[in-house]
Structures are given as C-alpha cells and as structure tokens.
C-alpha positions as CSV (number, residue, x, y, z in Angstrom):
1,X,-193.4,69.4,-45.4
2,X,-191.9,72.4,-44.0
3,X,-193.3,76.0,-43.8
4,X,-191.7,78.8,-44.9
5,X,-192.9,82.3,-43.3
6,X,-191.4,85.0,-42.8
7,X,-189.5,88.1,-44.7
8,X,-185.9,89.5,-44.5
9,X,-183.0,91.4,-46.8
10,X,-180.1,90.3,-47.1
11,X,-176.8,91.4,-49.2
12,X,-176.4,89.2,-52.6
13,X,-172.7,88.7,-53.9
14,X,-171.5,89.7,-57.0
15,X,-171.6,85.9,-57.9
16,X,-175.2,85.6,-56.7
17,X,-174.8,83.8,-53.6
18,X,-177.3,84.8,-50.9
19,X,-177.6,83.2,-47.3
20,X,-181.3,81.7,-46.5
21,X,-182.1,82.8,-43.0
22,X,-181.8,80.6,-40.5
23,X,-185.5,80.2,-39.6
24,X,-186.2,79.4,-43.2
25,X,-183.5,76.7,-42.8
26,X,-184.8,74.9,-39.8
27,X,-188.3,73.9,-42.3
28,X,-186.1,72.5,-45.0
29,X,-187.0,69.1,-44.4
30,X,-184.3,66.4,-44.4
31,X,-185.8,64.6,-47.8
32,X,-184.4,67.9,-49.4
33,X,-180.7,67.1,-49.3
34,X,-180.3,71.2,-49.0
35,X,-181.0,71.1,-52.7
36,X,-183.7,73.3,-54.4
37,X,-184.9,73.7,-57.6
38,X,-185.3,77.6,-58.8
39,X,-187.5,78.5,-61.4
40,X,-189.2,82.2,-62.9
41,X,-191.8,83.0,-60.1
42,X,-195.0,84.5,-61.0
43,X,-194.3,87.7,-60.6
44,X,-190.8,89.3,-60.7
45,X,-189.4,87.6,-58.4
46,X,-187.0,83.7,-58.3
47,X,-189.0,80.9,-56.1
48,X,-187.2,77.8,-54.9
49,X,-188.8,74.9,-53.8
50,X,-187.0,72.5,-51.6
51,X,-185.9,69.2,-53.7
52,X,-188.6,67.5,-51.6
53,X,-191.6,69.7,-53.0
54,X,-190.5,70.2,-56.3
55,X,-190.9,66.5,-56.5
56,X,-194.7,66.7,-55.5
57,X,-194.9,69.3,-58.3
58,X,-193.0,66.9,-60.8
59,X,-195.8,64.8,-60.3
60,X,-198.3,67.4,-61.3
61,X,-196.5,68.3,-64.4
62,X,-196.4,65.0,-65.4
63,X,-200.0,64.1,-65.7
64,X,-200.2,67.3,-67.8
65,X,-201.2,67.1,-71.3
66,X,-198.3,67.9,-73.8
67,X,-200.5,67.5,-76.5
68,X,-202.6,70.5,-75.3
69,X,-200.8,74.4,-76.7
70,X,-201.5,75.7,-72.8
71,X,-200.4,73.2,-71.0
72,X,-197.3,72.5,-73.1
73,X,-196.4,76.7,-73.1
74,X,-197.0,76.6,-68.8
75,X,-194.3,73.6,-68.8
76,X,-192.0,74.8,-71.1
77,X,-192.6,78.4,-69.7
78,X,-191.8,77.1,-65.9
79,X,-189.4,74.3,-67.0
80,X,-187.3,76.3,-69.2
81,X,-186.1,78.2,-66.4
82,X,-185.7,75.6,-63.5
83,X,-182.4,75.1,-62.6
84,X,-181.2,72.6,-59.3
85,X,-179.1,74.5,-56.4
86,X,-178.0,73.4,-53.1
87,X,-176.9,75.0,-49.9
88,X,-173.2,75.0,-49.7
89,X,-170.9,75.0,-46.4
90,X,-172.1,78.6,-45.7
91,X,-175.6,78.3,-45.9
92,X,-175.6,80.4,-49.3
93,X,-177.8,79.4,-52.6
94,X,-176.5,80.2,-55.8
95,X,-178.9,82.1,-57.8
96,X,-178.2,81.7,-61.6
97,X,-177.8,85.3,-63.2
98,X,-180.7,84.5,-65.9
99,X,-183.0,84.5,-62.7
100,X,-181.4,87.3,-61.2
101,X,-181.9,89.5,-63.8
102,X,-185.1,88.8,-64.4
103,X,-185.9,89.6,-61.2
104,X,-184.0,92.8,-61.2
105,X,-182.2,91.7,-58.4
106,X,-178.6,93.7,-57.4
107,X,-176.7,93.9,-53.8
108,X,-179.8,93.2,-51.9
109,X,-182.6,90.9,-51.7
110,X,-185.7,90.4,-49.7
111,X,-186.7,86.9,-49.1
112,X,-190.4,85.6,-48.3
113,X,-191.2,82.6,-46.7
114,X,-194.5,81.0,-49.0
115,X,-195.8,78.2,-47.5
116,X,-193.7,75.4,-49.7
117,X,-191.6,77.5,-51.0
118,X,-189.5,80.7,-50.8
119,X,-189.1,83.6,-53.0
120,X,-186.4,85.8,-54.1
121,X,-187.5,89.7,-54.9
122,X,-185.5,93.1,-55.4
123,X,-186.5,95.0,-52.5
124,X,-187.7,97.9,-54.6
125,X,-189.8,95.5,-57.0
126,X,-191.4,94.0,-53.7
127,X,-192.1,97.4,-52.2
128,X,-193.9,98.4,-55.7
129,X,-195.8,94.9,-55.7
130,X,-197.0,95.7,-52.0
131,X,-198.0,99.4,-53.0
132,X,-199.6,98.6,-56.1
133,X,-202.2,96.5,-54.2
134,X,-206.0,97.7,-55.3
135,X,-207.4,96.0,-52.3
136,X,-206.8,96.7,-48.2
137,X,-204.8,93.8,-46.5
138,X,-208.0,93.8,-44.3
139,X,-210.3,93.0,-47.7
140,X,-208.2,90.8,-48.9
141,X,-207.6,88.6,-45.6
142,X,-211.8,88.6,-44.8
143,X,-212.4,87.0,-48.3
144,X,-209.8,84.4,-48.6
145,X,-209.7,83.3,-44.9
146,X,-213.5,83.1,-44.9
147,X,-214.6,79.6,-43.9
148,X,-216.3,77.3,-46.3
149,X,-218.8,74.9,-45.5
150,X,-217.3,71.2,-45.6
C-alpha cells in the first residue's frame, strides 16, 4: 500500500486534466497500473483511490447487504459516481466534469494526500472546510491520536 501525504495546487485544463505531484506518484504502487477509480468524496471534494485499493474497497462493498435501504443508498450513492482514470504520458488524470462540478472545481485545484487515497478540492471550498473547523487542530490531534489500551 502506498501513502499519500501531502497538499499542493495545481492549474486544471479546460478538459479536466490535472498533473498528480510527483511525491504522490512515487506511493502509487505498481499493482495500480496508473489507473484510479474516482468517485464523490465526502465532502465537496473528488477522491481517487489507486486501482489497487479500490479493489480492497470492492471487497467491502461486496459483503454489503443490498437487501438493506442504507446500505443499498451508500452503494448506489458511492457507485453511481465511480468512474476508472489512468495516468496518461504526462502524468495528468482526467477528472470527469460530473465530478468537477460537483466539486466546484475551475482553473485550480488543491490536492491532499489521505492515506489510501487522494483528493481533489477547489482551493476556495478547502480553505472554507479548514476555517469552518469548531475545534483547534491541537484538540482535535490530542483526542484522535490518544493511545488506546491493546
């Protein structure tokens, strides 16, 4: 598994094509085929998850329940919108322009490095996201990084 850290903006064409940074690039891992699978993230923003991961994630969605109204609205919700893109010779993902205008996204485009995956924000609609935070950073890191007993 790679890991994706890191934030930078970049310029977006007019047909959507965007370059993933380079240190972004080096944690696609080979099983990925430079492909990715982009969906609706869960906030306003595209993710893409490297062919490899999305396949762990497959998994998951395949022991879901169909039968059960939630779990069938989460898949067809986060399904619906997954499309497959690959790097092409100039290190550039396609992003379709359903995603894109969801996401509000026009000329530039920050992208953050999440762990398994990377996301795709408007840099104004990030900004707002990191503003509209109730909590400190500080707060926030002491109660999610604090150890649990194994």
């Amino acid at each position: 598994m790679g890991f994706f850290k890191g934030r930078e903006t970049y310029s977006i064409d007019n047909k959507g094509r965007v370059n993933v940074p380079a240190k972004m690039r080096k944690s696609i891992a080979a099983e990925a085929n430079d492909s990715f699978v982009v969906t609706r993230g869960f906030d306003k923003c595209i993710v893409a998850y490297p062919q490899n991961e999305w396949r762990t994630y497959e998994e998951r969605f395949s022991r879901l329940n169909q039968f059960n109204e939630r779990e069938r609205y989460f898949l067809r919700m986060f399904l619906g919108w997954s499309e497959e893109v690959s790097l092409d010779g100039q290190q550039r993902v396609s992003l379709p322009r359903k995603h894109l205008d969801f996401a509000g996204i026009e000329g530039k485009v920050t992208i953050v490095g999440m762990i398994d995956h990377i996301e795709f924000w408007d840099p104004n609609e990030f900004e707002k996201y990191l503003n509209a935070q109730d909590e400190s950073f500080n707060d926030v890191a002491a109660e999610v990084m604090k150890l649990k007993p194994e």
